[in-house]
Legacy VTK file of the C-alpha trace (Angstrom):
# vtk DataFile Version 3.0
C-alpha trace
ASCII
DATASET POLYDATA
POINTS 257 float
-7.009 7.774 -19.514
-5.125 7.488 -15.899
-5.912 10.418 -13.331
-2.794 11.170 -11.555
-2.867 13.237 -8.314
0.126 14.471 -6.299
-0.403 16.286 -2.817
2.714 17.945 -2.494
3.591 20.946 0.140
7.278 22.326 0.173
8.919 19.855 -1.860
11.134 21.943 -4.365
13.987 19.889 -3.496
12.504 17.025 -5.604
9.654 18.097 -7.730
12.032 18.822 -10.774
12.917 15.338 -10.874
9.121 13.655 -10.399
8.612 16.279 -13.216
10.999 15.059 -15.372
10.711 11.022 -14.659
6.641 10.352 -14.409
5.767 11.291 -17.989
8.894 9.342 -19.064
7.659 6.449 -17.279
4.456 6.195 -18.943
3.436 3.997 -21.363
2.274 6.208 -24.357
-0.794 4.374 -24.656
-3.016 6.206 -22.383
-3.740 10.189 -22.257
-2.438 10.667 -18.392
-3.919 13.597 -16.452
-1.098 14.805 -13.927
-2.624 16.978 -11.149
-0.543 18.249 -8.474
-2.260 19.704 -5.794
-0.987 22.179 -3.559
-1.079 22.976 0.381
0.402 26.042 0.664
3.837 25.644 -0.289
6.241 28.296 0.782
9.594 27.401 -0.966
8.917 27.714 -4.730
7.347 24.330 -5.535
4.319 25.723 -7.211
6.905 28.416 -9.692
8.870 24.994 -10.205
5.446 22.932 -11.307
4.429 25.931 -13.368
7.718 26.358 -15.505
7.835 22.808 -16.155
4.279 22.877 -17.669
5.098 26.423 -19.487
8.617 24.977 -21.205
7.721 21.387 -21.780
4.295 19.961 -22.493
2.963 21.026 -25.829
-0.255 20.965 -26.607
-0.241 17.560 -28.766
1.492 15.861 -25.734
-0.047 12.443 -24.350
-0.568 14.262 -20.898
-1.574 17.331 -19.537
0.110 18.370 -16.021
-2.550 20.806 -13.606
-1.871 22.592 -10.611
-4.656 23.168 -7.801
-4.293 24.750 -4.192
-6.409 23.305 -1.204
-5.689 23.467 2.252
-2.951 21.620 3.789
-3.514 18.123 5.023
-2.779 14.934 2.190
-6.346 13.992 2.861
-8.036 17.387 2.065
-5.344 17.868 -1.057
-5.703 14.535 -2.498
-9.504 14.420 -2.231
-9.566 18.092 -3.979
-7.549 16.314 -6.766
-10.108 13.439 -7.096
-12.401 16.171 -7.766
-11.035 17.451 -10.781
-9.754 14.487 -12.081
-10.977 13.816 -15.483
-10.471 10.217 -15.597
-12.368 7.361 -13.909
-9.650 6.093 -12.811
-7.513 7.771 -9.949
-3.928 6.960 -8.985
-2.784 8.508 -6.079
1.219 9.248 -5.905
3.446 10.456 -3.235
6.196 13.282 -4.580
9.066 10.771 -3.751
8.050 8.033 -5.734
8.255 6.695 -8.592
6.359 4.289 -10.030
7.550 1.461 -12.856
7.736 2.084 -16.142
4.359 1.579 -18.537
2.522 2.065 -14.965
-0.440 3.320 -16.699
-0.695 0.336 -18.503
-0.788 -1.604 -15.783
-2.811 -0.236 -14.062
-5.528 0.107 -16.486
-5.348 -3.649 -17.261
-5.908 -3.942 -14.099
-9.457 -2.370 -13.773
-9.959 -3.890 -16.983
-9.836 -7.193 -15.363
-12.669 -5.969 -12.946
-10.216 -5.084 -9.957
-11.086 -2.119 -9.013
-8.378 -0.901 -6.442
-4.594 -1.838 -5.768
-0.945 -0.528 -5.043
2.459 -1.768 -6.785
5.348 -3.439 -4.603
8.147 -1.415 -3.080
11.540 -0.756 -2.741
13.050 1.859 -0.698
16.138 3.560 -2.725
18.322 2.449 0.231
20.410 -0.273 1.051
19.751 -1.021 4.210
19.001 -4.380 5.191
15.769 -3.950 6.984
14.367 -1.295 3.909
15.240 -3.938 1.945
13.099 -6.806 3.622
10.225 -4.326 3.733
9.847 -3.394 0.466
10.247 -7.336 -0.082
7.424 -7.803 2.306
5.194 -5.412 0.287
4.801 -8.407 -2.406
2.046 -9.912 -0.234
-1.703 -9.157 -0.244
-1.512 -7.837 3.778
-3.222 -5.578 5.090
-0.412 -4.966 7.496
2.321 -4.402 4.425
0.421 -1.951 2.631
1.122 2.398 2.904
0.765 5.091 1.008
4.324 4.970 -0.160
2.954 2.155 -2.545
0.982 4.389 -4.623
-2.660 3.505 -4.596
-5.336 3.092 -7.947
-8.604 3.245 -7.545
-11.790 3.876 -9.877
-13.565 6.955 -9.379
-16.978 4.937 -8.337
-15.502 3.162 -5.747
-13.546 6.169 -4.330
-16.669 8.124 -4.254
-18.681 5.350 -3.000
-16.268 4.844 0.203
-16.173 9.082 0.471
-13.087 9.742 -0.534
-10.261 9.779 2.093
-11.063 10.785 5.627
-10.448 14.133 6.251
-10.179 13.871 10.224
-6.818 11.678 9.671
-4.035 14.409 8.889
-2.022 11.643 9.259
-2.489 7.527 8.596
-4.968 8.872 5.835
-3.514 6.050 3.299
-4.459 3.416 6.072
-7.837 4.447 6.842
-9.097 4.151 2.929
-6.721 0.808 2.745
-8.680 -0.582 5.721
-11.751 0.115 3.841
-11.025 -1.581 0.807
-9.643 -4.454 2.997
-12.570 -4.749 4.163
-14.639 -4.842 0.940
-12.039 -7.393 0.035
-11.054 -4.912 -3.337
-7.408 -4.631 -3.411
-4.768 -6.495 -5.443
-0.749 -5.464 -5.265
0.878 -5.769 -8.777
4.114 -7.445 -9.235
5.932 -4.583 -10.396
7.992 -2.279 -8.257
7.471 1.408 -7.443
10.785 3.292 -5.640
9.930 5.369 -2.838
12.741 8.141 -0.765
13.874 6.703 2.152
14.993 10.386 2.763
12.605 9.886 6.294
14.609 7.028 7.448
17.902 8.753 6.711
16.684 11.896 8.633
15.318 10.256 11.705
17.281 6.943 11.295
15.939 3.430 10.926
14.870 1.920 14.026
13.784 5.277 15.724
11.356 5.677 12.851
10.140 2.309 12.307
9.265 1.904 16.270
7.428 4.951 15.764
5.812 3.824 12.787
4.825 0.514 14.303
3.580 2.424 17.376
1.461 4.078 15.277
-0.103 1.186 13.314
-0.652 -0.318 17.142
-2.468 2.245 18.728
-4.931 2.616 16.050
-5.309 -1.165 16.223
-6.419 -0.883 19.408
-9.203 1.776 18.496
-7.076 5.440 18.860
-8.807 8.210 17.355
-7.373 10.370 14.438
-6.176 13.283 17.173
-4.104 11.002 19.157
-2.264 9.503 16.369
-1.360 13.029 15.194
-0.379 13.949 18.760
1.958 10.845 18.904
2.961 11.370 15.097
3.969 15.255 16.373
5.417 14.128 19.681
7.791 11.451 18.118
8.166 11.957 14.497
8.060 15.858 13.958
8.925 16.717 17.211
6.662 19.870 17.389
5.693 21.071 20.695
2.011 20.194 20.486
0.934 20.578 24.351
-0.616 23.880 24.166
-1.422 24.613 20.504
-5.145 23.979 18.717
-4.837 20.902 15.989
-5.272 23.883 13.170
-2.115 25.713 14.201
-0.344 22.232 14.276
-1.516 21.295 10.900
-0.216 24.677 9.533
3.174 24.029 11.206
3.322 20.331 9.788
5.041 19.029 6.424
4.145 15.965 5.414
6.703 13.811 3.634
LINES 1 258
257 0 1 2 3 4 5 6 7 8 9 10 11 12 13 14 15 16 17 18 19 20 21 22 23 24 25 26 27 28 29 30 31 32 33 34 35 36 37 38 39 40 41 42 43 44 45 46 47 48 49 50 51 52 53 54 55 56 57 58 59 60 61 62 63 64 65 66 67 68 69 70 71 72 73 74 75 76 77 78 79 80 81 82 83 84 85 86 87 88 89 90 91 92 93 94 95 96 97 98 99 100 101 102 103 104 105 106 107 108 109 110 111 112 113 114 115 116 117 118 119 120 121 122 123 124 125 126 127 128 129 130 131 132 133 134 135 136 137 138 139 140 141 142 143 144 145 146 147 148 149 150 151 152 153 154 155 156 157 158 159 160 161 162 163 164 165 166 167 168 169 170 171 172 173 174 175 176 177 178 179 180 181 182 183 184 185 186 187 188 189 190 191 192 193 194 195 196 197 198 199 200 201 202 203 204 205 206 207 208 209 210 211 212 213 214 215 216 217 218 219 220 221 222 223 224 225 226 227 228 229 230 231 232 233 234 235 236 237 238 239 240 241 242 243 244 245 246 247 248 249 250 251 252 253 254 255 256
């Protein structure tokens, strides 16, 4: 069995389509449990995840789709999903992507072998040249190419052992728990490719956001705390007016993509 969990908040623009393309992607060989956790959408995401499940999985089907509420933040929703998960193995999946086909198989070969952590390659489902060397990039075991856009498996004893993701980071969450199993030296990227939205770049274009994104990865390099990389991340990325406003009315304002 594969644990799947999904943090999502607002995303009824393309939760009808993850629907429809994860269970299609499996490999039939494992029971997959699909948990979506929500933050507090406000747009219909949760009625969308609810029909779904109502209209489509039948009782004998290979996987069984949940939906929990937590509060908002990837770190707090995620973390609520490892809770519930009923397999000992996690696999923790962004809304926009979509990982390879048989991924469950994969994966669980993986642990099988006795690695106990890892992420698939990437490809952005854009053309441009740069998204293109990036997701290229992603084929090598750095600590520096590696995001949460990847997807990340983990087993449950390992996740639980490092505490789960750090709740403190509402942003750079992926990172922290990547450092961490960096450090361990318990990561391994399979050679198959996940696609992940560029919809991010698109919005903010290329270059603005990568600087950004780079700026990030710098200043917590060089030691910043998880407040001032959501200050910069709100300053540069979201553009919310932050200057005046406590870090739990920001984090109510904020949605994550």
């Amino acid at each position: 069995m594969l644990s799947i969990i999904i943090p999502v908040l607002n995303e009824a623009e393309i939760i009808t389509e993850l629907l429809q393309k994860l269970p299609a992607r499996l490999s039939g060989k494992y029971r997959a449990d699909i948990i979506f956790v929500d933050g507090g959408s406000t747009d219909g995401t949760q009625s969308l995840i609810n029909t779904y499940v109502t209209k489509t999985v039948q009782p004998q089907s290979i996987y069984s789709i949940r939906l929990l509420s937590s509060e908002k933040g990837r770190a707090k929703q995620m973390n609520e999903g490892a809770k519930h998960a009923l397999s000992e193995i996690l696999y923790f999946l962004h809304a926009d992507s979509f990982p390879p086909k048989k991924f469950d198989k994969y994966i669980v070969a993986e642990v099988n072998k006795g690695n106990p952590a890892g992420c698939f390659r990437l490809k952005f489902d854009s053309n441009h040249w740069w998204l293109q060397l990036a997701g290229w990039l992603t084929r090598f075991n750095w600590k520096a190419c590696r995001g949460g856009d990847q997807s990340q498996f983990i087993t449950k004893q390992l996740f639980n052992s490092i505490g789960g993701f750090d709740e403190d980071y509402i942003i750079y969450e992926d990172n922290i728990l990547i450092g961490q199993l960096y450090k361990r030296k318990k990561f391994v990227v399979l050679p198959k490719k996940l696609t992940t939205s560029a919809r991010l770049y698109r919005q903010k274009g290329v270059w603005n956001l990568q600087y950004h994104f780079w700026a990030i990865y710098v200043k917590r390099w060089f030691g910043a705390d998880a407040d001032e990389l959501y200050q910069y991340y709100l300053k540069h990325i979201k553009q919310v007016n932050s200057t005046e406003i406590s870090k739990e009315k920001l984090s109510n304002q904020i949605v994550e993509n």
